[in-house]
C-alpha positions in Angstrom: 81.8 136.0 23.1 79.0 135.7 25.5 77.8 132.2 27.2 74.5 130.8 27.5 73.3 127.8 28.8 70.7 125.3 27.9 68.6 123.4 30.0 66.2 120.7 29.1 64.3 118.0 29.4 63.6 114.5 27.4 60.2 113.8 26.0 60.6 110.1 25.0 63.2 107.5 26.3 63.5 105.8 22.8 63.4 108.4 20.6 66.5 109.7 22.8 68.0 106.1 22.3 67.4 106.7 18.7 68.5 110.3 18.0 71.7 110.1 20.4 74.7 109.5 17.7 73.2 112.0 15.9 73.1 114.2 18.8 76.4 113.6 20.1 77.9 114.0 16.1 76.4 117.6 16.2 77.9 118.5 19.5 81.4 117.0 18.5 80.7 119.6 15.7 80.0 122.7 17.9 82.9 121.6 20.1 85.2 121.7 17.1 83.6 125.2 16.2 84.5 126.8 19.6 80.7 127.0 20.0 80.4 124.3 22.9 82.1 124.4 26.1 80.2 121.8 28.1 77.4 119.2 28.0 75.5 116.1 29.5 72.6 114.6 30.9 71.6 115.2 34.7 72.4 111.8 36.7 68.9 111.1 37.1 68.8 111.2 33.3 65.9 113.4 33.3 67.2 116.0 31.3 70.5 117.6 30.1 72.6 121.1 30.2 74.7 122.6 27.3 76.9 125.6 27.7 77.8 127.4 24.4 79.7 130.3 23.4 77.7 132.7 21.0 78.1 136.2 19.7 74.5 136.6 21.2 71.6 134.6 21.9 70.1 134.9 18.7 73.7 132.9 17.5 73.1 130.8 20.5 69.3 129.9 19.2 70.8 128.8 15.8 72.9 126.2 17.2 69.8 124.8 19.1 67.9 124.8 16.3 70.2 122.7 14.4 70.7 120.2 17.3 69.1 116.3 16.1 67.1 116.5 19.5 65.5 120.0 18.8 64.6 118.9 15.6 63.2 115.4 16.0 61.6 117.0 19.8 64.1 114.8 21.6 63.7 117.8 24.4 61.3 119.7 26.4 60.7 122.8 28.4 64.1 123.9 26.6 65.2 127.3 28.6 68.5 128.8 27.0 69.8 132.0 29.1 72.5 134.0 29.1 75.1 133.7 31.8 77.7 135.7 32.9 80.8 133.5 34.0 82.6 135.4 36.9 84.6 132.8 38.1 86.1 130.0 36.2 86.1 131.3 32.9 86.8 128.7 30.1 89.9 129.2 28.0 
């Protein structure tokens, strides 16, 4: 299992407010599914970072894809890389 991370950020402060159960329901889902290991927004609220577990980044696309604030265009300037964990590896 590989991990990638996802960085974005928000294109509208209401349509955040509006989307955000729906948002934090999916990544209750993916954290459920082994698929998330972390995720929030940056303290300045301007944007958020979400580390997944995927077989590859194709996999790891999919579960953006599916994300409420991909779909309504909660996000912007979305950047999801691969990264290679050397220290600290999640269980």
């Amino acid at each position: 299992m590989a991990h990638f991370i996802l960085t974005y950020g928000y294109t509208d402060t209401d349509l955040r407010a509006a989307k955000r159960d729906d948002h934090l329901e999916h990544l209750a889902k993916l954290k459920a599914a082994g698929s998330l290991v972390l995720a929030g927004p940056l303290a300045d609220l301007s944007g958020g970072i979400i580390v997944l577990a995927a077989d590859d980044l194709a996999a790891a696309q999919a579960l953006v894809e599916q994300d409420p604030y991909t779909v309504h265009n909660v996000t912007k300037d979305r950047e999801l890389r691969e990264w290679k964990i050397t220290v600290g590896l999640p269980d």
